[in-house]
mmCIF file of the N, C-alpha and C atoms, coordinates in Angstrom:
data_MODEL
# 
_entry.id   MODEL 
# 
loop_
_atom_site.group_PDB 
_atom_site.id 
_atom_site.type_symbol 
_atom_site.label_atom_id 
_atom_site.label_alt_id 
_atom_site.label_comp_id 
_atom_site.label_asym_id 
_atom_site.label_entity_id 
_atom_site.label_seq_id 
_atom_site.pdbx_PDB_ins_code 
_atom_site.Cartn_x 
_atom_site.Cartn_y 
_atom_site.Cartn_z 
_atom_site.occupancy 
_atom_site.B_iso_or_equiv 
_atom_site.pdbx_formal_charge 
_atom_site.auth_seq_id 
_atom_site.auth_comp_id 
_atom_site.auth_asym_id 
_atom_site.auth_atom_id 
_atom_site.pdbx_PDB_model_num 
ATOM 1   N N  . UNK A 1 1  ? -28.181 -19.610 -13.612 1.00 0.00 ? 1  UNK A N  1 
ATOM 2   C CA . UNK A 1 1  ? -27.109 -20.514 -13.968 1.00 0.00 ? 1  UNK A CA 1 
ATOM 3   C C  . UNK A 1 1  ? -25.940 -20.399 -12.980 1.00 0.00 ? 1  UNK A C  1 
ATOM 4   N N  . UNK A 1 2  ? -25.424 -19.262 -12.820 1.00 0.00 ? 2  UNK A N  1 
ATOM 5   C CA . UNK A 1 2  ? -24.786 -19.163 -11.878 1.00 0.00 ? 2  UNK A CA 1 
ATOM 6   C C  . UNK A 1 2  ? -24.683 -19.824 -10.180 1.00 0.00 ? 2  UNK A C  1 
ATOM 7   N N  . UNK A 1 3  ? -26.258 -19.355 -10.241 1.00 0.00 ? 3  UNK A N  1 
ATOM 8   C CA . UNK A 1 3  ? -26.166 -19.496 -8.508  1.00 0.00 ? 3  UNK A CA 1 
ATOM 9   C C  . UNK A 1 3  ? -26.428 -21.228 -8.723  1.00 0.00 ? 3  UNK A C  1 
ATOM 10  N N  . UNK A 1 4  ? -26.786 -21.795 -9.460  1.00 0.00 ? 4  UNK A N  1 
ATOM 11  C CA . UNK A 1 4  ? -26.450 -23.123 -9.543  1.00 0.00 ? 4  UNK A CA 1 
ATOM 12  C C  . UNK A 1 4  ? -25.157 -23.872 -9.016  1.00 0.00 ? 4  UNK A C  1 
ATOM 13  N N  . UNK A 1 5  ? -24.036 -22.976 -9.894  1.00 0.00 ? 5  UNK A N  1 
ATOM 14  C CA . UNK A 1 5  ? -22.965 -23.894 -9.985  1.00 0.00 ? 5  UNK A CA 1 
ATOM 15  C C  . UNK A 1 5  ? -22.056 -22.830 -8.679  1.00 0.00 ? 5  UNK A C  1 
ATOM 16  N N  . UNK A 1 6  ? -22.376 -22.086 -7.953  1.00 0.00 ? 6  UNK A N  1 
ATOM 17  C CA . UNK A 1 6  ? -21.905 -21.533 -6.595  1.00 0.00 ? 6  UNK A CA 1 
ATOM 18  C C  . UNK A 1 6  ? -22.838 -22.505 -5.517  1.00 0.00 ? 6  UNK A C  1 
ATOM 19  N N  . UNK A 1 7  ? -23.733 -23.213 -5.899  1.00 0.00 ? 7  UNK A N  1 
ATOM 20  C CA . UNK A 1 7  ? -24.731 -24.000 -4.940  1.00 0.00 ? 7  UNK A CA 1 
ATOM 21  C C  . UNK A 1 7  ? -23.669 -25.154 -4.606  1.00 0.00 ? 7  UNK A C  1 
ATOM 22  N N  . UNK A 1 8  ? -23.004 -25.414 -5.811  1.00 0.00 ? 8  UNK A N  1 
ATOM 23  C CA . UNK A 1 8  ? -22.804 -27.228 -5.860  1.00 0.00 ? 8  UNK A CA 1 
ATOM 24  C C  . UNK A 1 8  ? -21.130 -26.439 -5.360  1.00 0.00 ? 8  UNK A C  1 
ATOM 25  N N  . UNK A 1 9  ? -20.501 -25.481 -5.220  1.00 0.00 ? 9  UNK A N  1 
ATOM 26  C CA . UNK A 1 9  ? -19.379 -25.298 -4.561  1.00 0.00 ? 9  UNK A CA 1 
ATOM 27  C C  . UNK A 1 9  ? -19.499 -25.637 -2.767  1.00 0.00 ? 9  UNK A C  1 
ATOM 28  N N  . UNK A 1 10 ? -18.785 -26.548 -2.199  1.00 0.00 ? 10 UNK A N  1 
ATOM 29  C CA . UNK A 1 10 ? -18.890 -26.436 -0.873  1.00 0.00 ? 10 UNK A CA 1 
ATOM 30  C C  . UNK A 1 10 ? -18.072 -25.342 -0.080  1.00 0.00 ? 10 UNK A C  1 
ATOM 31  N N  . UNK A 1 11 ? -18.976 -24.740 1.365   1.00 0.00 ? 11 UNK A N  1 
ATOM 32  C CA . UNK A 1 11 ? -17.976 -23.826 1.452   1.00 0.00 ? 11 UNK A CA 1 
ATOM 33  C C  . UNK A 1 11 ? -17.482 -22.482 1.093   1.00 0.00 ? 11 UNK A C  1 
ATOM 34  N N  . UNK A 1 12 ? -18.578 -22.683 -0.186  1.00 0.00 ? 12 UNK A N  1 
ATOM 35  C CA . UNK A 1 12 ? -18.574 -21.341 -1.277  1.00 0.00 ? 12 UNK A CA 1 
ATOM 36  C C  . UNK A 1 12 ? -18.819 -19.766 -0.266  1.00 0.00 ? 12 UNK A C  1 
ATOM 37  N N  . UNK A 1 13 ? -19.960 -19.938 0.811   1.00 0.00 ? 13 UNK A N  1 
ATOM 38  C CA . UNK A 1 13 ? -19.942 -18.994 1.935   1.00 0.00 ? 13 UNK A CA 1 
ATOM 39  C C  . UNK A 1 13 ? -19.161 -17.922 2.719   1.00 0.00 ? 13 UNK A C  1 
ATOM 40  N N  . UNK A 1 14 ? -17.714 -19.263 2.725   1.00 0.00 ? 14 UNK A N  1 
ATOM 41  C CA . UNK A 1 14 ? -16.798 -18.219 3.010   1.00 0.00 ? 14 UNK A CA 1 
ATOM 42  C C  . UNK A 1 14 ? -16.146 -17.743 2.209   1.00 0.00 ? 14 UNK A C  1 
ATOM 43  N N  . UNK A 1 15 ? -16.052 -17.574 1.322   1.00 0.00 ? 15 UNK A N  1 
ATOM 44  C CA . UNK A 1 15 ? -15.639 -16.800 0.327   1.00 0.00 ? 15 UNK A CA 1 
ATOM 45  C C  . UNK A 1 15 ? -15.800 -15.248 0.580   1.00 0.00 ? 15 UNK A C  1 
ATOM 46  N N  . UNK A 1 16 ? -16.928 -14.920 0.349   1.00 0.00 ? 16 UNK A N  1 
ATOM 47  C CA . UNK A 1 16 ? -17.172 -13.243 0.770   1.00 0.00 ? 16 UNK A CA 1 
ATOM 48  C C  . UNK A 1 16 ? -16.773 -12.558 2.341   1.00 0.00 ? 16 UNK A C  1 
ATOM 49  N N  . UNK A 1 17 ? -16.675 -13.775 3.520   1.00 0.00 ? 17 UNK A N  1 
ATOM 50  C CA . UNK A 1 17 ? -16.479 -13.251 4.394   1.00 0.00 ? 17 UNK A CA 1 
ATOM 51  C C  . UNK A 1 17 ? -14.738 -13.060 4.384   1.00 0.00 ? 17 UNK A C  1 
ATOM 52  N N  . UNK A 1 18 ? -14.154 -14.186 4.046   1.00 0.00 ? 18 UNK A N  1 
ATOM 53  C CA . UNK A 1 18 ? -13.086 -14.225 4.186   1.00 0.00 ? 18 UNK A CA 1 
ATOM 54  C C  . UNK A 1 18 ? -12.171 -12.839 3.172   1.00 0.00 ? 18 UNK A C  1 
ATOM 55  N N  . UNK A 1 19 ? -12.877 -12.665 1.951   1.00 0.00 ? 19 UNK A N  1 
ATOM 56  C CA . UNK A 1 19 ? -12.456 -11.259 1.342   1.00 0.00 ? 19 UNK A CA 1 
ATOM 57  C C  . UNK A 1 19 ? -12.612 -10.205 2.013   1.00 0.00 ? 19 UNK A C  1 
ATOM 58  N N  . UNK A 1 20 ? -13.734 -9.717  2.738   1.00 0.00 ? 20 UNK A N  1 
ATOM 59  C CA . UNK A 1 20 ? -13.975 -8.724  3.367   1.00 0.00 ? 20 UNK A CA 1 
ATOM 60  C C  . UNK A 1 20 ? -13.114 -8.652  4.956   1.00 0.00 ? 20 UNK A C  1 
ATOM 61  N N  . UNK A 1 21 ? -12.675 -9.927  5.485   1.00 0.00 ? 21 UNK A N  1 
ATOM 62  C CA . UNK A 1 21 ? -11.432 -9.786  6.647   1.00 0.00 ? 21 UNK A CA 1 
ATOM 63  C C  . UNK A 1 21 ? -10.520 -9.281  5.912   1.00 0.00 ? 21 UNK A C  1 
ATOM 64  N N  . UNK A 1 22 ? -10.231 -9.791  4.941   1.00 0.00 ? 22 UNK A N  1 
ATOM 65  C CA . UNK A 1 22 ? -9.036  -9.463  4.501   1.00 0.00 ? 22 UNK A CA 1 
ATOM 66  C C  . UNK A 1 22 ? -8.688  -7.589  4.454   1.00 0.00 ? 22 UNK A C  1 
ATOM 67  N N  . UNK A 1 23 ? -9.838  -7.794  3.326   1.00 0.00 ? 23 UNK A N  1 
ATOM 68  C CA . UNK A 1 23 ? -10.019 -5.818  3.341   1.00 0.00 ? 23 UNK A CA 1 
ATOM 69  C C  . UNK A 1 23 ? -9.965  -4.873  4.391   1.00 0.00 ? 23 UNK A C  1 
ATOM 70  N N  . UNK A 1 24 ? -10.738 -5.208  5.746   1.00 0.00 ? 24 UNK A N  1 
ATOM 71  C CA . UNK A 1 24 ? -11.075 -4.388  6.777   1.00 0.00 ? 24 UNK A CA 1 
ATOM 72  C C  . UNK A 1 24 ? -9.437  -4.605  7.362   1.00 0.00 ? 24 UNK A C  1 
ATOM 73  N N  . UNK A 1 25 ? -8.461  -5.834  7.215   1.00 0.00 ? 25 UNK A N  1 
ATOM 74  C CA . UNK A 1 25 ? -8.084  -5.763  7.987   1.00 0.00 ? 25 UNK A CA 1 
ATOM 75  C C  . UNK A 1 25 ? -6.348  -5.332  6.972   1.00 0.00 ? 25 UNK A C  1 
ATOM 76  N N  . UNK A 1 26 ? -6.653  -5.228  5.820   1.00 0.00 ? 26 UNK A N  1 
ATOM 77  C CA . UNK A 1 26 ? -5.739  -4.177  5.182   1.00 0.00 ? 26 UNK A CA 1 
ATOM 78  C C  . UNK A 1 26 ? -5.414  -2.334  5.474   1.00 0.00 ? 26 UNK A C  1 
ATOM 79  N N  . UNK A 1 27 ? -6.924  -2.168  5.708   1.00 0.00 ? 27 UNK A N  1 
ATOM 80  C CA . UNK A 1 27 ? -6.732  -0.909  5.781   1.00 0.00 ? 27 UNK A CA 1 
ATOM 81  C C  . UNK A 1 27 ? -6.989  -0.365  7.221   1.00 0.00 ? 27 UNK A C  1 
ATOM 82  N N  . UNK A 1 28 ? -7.277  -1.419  8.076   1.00 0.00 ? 28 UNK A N  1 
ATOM 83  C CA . UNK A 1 28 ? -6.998  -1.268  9.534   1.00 0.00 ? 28 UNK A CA 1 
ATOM 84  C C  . UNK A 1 28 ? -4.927  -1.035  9.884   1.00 0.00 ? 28 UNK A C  1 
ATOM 85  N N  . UNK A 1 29 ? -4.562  -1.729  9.432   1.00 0.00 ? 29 UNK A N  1 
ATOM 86  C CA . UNK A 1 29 ? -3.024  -1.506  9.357   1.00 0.00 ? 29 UNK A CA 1 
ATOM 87  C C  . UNK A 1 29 ? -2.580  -0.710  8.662   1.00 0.00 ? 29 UNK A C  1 
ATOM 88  N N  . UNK A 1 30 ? -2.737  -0.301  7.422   1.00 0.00 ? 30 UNK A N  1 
ATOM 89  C CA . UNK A 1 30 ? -2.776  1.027   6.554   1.00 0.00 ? 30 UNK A CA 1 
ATOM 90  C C  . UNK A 1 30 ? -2.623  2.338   7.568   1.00 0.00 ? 30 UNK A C  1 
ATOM 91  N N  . UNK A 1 31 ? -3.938  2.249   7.856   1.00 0.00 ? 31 UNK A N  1 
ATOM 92  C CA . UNK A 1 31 ? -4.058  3.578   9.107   1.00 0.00 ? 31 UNK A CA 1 
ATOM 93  C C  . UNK A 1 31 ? -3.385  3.349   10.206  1.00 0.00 ? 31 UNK A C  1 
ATOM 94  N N  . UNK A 1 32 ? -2.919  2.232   10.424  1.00 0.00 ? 32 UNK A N  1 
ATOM 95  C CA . UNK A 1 32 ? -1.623  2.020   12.186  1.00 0.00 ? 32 UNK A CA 1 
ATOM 96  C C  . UNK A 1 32 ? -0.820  2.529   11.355  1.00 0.00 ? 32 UNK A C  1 
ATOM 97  N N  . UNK A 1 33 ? -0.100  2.356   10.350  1.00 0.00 ? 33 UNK A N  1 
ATOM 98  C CA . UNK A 1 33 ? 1.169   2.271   9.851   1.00 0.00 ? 33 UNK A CA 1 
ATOM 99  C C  . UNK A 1 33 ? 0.832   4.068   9.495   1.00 0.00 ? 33 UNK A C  1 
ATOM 100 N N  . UNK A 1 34 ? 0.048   4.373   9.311   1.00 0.00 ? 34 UNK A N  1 
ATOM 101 C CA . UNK A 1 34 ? 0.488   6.184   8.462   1.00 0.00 ? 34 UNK A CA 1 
ATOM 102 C C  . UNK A 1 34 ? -0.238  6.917   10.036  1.00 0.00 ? 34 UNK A C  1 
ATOM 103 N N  . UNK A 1 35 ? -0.298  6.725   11.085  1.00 0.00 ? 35 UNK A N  1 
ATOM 104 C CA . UNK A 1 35 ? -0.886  7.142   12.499  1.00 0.00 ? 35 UNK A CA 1 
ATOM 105 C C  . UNK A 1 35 ? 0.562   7.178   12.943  1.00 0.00 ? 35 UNK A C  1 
ATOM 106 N N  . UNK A 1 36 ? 1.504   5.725   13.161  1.00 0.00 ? 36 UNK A N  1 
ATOM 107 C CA . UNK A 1 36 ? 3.123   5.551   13.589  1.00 0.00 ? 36 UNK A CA 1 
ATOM 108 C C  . UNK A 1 36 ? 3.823   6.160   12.620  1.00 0.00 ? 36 UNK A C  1 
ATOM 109 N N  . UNK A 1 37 ? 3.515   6.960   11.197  1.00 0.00 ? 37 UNK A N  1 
ATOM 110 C CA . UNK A 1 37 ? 5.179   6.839   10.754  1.00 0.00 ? 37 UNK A CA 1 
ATOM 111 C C  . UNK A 1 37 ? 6.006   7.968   11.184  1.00 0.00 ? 37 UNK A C  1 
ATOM 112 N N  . UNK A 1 38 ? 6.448   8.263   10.934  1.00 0.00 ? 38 UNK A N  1 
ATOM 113 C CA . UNK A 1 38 ? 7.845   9.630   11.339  1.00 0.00 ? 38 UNK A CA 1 
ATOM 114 C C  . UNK A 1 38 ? 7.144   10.882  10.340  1.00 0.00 ? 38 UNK A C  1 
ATOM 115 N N  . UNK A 1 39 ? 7.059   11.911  10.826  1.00 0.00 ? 39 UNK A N  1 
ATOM 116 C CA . UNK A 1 39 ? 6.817   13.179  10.097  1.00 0.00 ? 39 UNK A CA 1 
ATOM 117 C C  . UNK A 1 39 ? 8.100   13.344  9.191   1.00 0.00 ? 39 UNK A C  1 
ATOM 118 N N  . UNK A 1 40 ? 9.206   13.259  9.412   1.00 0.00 ? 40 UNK A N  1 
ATOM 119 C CA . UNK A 1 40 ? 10.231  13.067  8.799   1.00 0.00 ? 40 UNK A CA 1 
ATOM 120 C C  . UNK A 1 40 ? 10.056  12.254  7.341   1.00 0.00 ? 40 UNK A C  1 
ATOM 121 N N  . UNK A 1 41 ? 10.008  10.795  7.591   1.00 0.00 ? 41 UNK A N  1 
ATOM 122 C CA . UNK A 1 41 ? 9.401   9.706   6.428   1.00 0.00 ? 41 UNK A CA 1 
ATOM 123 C C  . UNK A 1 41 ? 8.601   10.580  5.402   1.00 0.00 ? 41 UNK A C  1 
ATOM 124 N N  . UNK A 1 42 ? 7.202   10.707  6.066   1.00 0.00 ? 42 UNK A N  1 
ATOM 125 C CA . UNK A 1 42 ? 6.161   11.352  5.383   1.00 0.00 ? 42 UNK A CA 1 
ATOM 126 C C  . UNK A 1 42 ? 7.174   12.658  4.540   1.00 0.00 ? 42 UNK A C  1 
ATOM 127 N N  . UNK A 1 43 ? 7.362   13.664  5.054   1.00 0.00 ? 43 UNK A N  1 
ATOM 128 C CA . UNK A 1 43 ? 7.636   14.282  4.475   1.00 0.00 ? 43 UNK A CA 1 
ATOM 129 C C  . UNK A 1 43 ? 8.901   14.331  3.167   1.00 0.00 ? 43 UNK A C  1 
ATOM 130 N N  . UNK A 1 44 ? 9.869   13.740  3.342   1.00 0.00 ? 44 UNK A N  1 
ATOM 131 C CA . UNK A 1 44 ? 10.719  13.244  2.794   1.00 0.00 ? 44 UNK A CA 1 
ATOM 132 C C  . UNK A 1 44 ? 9.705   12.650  0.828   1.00 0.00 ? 44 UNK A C  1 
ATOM 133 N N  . UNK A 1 45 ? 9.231   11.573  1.742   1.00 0.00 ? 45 UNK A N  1 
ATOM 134 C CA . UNK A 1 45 ? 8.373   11.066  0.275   1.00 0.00 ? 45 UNK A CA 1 
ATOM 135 C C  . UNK A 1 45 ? 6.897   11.491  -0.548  1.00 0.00 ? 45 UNK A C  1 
ATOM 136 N N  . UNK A 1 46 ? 7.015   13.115  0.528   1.00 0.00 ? 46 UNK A N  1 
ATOM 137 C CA . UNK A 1 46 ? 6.298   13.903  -0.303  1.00 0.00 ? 46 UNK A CA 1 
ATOM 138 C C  . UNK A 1 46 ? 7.265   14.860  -1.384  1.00 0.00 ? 46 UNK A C  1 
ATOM 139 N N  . UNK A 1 47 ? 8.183   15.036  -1.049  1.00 0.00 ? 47 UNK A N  1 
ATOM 140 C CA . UNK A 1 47 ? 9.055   16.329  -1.685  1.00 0.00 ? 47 UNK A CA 1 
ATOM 141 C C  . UNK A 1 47 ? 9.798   15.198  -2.373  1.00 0.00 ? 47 UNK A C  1 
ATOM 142 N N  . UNK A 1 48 ? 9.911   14.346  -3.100  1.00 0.00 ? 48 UNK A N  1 
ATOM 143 C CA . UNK A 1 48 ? 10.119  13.104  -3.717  1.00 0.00 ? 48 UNK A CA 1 
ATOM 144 C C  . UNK A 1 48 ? 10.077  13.595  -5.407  1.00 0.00 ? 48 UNK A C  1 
ATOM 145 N N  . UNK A 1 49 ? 8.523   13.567  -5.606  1.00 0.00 ? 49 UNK A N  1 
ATOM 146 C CA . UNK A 1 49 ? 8.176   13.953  -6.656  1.00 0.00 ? 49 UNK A CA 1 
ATOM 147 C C  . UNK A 1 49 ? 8.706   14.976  -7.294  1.00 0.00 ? 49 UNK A C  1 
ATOM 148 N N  . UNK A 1 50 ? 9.000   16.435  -6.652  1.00 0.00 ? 50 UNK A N  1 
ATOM 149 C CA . UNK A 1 50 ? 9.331   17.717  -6.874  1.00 0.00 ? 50 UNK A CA 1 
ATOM 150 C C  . UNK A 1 50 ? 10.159  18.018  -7.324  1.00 0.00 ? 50 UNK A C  1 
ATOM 151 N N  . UNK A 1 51 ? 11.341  17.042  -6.381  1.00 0.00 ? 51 UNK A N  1 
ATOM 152 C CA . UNK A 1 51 ? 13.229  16.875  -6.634  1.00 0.00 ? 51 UNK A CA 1 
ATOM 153 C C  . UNK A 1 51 ? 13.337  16.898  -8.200  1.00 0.00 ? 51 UNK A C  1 
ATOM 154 N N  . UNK A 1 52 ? 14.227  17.795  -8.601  1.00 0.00 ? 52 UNK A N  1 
ATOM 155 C CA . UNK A 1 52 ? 14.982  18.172  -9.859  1.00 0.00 ? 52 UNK A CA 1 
ATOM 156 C C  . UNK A 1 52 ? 16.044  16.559  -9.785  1.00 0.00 ? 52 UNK A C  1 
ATOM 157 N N  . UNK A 1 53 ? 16.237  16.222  -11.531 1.00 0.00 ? 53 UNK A N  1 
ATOM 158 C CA . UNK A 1 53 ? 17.100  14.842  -11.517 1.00 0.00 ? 53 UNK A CA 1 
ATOM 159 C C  . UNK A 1 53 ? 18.353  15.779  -11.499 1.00 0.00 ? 53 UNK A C  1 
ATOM 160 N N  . UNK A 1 54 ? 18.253  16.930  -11.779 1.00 0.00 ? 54 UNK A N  1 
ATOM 161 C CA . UNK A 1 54 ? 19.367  17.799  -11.996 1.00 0.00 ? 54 UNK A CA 1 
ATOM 162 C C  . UNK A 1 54 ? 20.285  17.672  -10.550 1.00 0.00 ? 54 UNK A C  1 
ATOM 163 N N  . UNK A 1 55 ? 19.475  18.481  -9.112  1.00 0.00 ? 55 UNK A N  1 
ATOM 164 C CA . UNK A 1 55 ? 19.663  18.506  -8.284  1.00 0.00 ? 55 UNK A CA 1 
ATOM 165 C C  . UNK A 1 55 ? 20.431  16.863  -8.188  1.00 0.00 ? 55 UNK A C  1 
ATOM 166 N N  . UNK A 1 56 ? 19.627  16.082  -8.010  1.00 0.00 ? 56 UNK A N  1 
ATOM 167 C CA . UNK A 1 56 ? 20.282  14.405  -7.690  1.00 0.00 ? 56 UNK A CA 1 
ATOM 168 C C  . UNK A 1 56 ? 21.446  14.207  -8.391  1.00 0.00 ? 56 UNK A C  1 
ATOM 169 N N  . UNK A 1 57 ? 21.545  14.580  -9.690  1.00 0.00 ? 57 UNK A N  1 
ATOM 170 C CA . UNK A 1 57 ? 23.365  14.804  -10.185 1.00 0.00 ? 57 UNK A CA 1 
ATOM 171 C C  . UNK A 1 57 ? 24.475  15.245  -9.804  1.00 0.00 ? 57 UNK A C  1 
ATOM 172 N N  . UNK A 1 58 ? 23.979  16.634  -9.572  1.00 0.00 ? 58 UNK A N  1 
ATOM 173 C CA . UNK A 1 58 ? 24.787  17.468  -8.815  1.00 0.00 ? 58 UNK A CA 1 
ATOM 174 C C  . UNK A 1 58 ? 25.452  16.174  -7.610  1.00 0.00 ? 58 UNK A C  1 
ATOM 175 N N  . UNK A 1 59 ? 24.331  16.385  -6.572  1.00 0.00 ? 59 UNK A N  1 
ATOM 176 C CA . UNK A 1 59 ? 24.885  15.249  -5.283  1.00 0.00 ? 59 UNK A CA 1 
ATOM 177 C C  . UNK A 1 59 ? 25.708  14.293  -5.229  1.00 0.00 ? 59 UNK A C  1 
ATOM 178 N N  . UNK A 1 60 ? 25.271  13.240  -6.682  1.00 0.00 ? 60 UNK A N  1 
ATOM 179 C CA . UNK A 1 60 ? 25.754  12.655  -6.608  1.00 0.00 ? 60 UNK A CA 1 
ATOM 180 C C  . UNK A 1 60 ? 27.604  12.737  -7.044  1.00 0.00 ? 60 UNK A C  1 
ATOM 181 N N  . UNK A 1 61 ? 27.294  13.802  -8.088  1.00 0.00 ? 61 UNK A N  1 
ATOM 182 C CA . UNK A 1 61 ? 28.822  14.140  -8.369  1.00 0.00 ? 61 UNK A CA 1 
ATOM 183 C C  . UNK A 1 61 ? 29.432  14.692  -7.428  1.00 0.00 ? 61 UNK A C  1 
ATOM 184 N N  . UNK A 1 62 ? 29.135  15.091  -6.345  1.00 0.00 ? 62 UNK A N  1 
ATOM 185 C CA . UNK A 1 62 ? 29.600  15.919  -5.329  1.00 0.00 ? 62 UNK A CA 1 
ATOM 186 C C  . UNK A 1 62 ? 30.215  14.959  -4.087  1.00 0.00 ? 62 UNK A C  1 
ATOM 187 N N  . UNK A 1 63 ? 29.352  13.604  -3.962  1.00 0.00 ? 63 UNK A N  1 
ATOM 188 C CA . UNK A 1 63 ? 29.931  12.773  -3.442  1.00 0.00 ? 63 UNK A CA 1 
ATOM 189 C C  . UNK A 1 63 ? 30.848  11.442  -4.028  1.00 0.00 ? 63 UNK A C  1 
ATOM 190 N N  . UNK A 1 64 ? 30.949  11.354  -5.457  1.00 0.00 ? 64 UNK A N  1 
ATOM 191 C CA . UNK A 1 64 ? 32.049  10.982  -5.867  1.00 0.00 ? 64 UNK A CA 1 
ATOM 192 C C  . UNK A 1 64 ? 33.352  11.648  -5.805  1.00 0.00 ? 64 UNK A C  1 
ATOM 193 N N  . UNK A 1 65 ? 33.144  12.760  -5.847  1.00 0.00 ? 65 UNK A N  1 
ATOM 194 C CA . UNK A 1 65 ? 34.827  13.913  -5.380  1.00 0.00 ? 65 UNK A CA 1 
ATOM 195 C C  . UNK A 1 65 ? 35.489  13.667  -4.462  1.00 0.00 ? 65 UNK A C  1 
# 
């Protein structure tokens, strides 16, 4: 039933190719972009998670003074 009504789609062909550019060429830039970023960046938004909200209070009260 299916491949019926994908028969009577014109064009229907590119469909799978055009998903799979898409993909290869998502995670082709993925890997440019984390190959270029700053060790700095990276690291920064690893120690992200870790940060006390406590700590971020402090700061911030410290730079309202």
């Amino acid at each position: 039933m299916y491949k019926q009504i994908l028969e009577g789609i014109k064009g229907v062909e590119l469909y799978p190719i055009l998903s799979l550019v898409i993909f290869v060429a998502f995670f082709i830039i993925l890997g440019i972009w984390v190959v270029k970023a700053r060790k700095s960046y990276i690291n920064k938004m690893s120690r992200m998670p870790l940060e006390d909200d406590v700590t971020e209070e402090r700061n911030n009260n410290d730079e309202k003074e």
